[in-house]
C-alpha positions, 0 to 999 in steps of 0.5 A, a space after each residue: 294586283 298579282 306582283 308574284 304568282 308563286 309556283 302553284 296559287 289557287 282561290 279555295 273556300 269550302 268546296 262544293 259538298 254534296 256533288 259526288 253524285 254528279 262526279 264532281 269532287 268536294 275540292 275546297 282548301 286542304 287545310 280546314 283548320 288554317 282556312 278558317 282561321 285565317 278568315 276569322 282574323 280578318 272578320 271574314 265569315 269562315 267560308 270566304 274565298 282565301 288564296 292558298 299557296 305552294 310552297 314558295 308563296 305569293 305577292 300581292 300589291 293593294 290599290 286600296 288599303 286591306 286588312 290581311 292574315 296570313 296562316 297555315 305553312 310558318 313562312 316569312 311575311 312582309 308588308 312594303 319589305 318590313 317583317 310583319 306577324 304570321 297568324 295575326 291580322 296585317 294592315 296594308 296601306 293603301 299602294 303597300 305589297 304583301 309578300 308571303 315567303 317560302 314556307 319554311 315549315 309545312 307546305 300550303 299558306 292561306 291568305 285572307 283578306 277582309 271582305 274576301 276575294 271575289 272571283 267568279 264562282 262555278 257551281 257555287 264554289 270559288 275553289 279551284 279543282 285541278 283535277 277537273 279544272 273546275 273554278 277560277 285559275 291559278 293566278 298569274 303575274 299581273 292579274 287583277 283581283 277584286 276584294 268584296 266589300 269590308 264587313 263590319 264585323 271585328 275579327 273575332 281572334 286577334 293572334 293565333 298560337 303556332 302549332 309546329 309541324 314536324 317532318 314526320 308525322 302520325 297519322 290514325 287509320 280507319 278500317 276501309 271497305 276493302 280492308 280484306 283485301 290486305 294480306 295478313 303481311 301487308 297489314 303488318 307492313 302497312 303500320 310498321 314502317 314509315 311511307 316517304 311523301 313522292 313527289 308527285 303528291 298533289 291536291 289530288 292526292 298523297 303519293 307514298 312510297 315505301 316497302 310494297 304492302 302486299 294485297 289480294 287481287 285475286 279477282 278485279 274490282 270493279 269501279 267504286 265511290 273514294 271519299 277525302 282520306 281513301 287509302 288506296 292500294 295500287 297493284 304496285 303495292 304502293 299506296 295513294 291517300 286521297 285529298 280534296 280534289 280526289 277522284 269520285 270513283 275509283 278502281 283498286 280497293 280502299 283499305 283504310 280511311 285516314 281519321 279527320 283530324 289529320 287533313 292539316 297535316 296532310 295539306 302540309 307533307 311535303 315531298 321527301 318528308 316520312 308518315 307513318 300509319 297507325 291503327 284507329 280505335 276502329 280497326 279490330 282483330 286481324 286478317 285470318 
């Protein structure tokens, strides 16, 4: 049962890939990394539905005696009010709660438990999608929520080491399909200084703000396909990476892709906090 709901907790597995034809986005937990890990430690396949927080994170009283993990944004976590591990598989006795704390550093925790937890899944996903509104919702105070049956499995790791997520981070860019229509300037301005994390960044996407990147519009660009890590420049000169739930098309030009491996961090930025960009191997020559 939900004891806490926290501000913002959603179910998310592995999205559902393969559907942008149909203008439905891949959703899916924002940080992959944590996601996973918090599965295998509990023996769970990596693709179980987990609970990822906002912030100010969850509690959860257990009926029934779990095996739990708690990952992702370094928080307190207690079990019956005792401090307990963060990133190590937890035992929950039988009545016994689970209180996930405020992050302390980075933004999204995901809590797995052993056998997953099983909501009713739309489109073959257990994600919630709150652009769309597709999937289970957010929880609330005094839902019930079913765990599937416990596998035999073991986990597979027993602790995971904590990589520290600071307050400013790097982050490699690729060329985007709309690369030209930067301005020679607004390249420069696009690595050369530090982008501040808006408040109204979200699952959707990374609000940043900063010195104006100038671009090229010229002429209108008409509706175009976005994947997970678009960066797209607004008329404003402001700038939007897109996230898991991201639109499937939009309308202004994507000038770079953000590479893969910095979906964690992305997932972890929170408001006020500073990225900068830096240019991927990819990225050749300039703007004439």
């Amino acid at each position: 049962m939900v004891v806490r709901p926290g501000t913002l907790t959603t179910f998310q597995d592995s999205g559902r890939p393969g559907m942008a034809h149909l203008g439905v986005p891949r959703s899916g937990a924002l940080d992959v990394v944590n996601f996973r890990l918090a599965n295998r430690l509990v023996g769970n396949e990596t693709a179980n539905a987990v609970l990822e927080t906002t912030y100010d994170g969850v509690a959860l009283y257990f009926s029934s005696s779990a095996l739990v993990a708690v990952t992702g944004a370094l928080a307190d976590v207690r079990v019956n009010g005792r401090i307990a591990e963060w990133a190590m598989p937890l035992y929950v006795p039988r009545g016994g709660t689970l209180d996930v704390g405020t992050a302390k550093a980075g933004l999204r925790c995901y809590v797995a438990v052993a056998g997953g937890f099983q909501v009713q899944p739309v489109l073959g996903s257990r994600s919630r999608d709150v652009l769309s509104g597709l999937g289970p919702e957010p929880l609330t105070e005094g839902q019930i929520v079913e765990i599937g049956p416990n596998s035999t499995r073991r986990p597979v790791v027993d602790f995971a080491p904590y990589l520290p997520i600071y307050s400013s981070t790097l982050i490699s860019v690729h060329p985007g399909p709309r690369r030209n229509w930067l301005s020679k300037r607004g390249e420069q301005d696009l690595f050369s200084q530090s982008f501040q994390v808006l408040p109204q960044s979200n699952r959707i996407g990374l609000r940043l703000g900063g010195q104006r990147i100038e671009g090229l519009f010229d002429e209108e660009l008409a509706s175009e396909a976005v994947a997970w890590g678009a960066v797209e420049l607004l008329p404003s000169g402001e700038i939007v990476v897109f996230l898991a739930d991201h639109p499937t098309t939009g309308g202004y030009p994507v000038v770079g892709v953000i590479d893969e491996t910095s979906a964690g961090l992305c997932a972890q930025l929170r408001s006020g906090e500073t990225v900068t960009f830096t240019r991927s191997r990819l990225w050749r020559g300039t703007i004439d």
